[in-house]
C-alpha positions in Angstrom: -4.1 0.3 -18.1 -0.7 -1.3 -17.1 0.6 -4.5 -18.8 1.5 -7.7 -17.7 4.5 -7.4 -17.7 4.5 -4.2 -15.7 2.3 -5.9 -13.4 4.9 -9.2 -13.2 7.5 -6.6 -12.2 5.4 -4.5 -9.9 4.8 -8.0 -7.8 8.5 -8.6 -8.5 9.3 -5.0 -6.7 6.5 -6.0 -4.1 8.6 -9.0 -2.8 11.6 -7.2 -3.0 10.4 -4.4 -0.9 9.1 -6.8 1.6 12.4 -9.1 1.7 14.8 -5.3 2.4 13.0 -4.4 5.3 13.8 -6.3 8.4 10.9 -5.7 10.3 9.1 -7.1 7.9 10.9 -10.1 7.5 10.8 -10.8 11.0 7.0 -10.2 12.0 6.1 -12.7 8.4 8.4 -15.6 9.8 6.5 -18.7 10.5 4.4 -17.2 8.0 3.8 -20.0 5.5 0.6 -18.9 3.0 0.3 -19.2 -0.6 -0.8 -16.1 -2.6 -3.1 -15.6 -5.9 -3.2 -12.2 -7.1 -6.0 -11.8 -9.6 -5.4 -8.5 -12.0 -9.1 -8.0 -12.8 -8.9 -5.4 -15.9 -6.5 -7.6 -17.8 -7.9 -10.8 -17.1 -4.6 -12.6 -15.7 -3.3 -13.8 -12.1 -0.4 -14.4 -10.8 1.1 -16.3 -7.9 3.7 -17.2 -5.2 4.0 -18.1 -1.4 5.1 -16.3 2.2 7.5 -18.3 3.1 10.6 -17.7 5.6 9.4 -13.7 6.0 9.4 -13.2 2.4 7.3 -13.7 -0.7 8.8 -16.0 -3.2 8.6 -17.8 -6.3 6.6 -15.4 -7.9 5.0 -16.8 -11.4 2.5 -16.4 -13.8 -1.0 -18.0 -13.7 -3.4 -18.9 -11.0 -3.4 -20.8 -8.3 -7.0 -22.2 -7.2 -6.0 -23.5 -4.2 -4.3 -20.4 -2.7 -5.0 -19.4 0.8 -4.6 -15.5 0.2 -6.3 -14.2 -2.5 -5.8 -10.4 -3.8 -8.0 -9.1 -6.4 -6.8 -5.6 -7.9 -6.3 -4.1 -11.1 -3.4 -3.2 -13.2 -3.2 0.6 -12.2 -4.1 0.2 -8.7 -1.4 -2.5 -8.3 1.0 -0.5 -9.3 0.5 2.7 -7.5 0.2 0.8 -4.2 4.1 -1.1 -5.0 5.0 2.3 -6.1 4.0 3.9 -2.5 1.2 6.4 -4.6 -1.7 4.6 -3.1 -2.5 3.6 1.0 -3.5 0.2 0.8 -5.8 0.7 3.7 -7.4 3.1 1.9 -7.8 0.9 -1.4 -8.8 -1.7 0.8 -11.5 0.1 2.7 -12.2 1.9 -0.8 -12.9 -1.5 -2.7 -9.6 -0.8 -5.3 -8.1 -3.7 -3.5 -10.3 -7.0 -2.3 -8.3 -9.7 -0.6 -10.0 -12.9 0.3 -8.2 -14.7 3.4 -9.0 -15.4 6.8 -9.1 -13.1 8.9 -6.4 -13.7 11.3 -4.1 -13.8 7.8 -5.8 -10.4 6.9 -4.1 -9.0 10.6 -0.9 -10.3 9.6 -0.6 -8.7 6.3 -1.9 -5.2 7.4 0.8 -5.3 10.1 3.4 -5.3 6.7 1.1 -3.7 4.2 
């Protein structure tokens, strides 16, 4: 099981990832969403907002009112920033859950 802190810098490495690649950037601009990601095994969550192509302001504790949630846990979360596991695959496989609407859901498989 992964730590906190490993998973705080795995999210940290996710937005960082997102914010280098320029394709990304570009097809998540206009895209204004907040985020909750819920790291089942260790109980915590964690969360930040899309906002000008990238995900910022990244910080601990839940957000209730978040219009993407992404349940996961600690291993998974970090095998998927590290490239080890296909999110479709988690996602379709039940190691990733994300609760959004569905046109959101199209718009983060085009980058995930």
């Amino acid at each position: 099981m992964a730590t906190i802190d490993e998973c705080r810098t795995a999210l940290e490495q996710f937005a960082e990832n997102l914010a280098s690649n320029p394709k990304t950037v570009k097809k998540l601009t206009g895209f204004q969403r907040s985020l909750a990601a819920d790291i089942k095994d260790l109980s915590v969550s964690f969360n930040g907002r899309f906002d000008g192509g990238k995900l910022v302001d990244i910080v601990d504790g839940d957000n209730p009112d978040a219009e993407i949630r992404m349940i996961v846990g600690s291993d998974d979360l970090l095998k998927l920033v590290a490239g080890e596991l296909d999110f479709m695959k988690a996602f379709t496989g039940g190691q990733v859950k994300i609760k959004a609407p569905m046109m959101d859901l199209m718009k983060l498989r085009q980058v995930l």
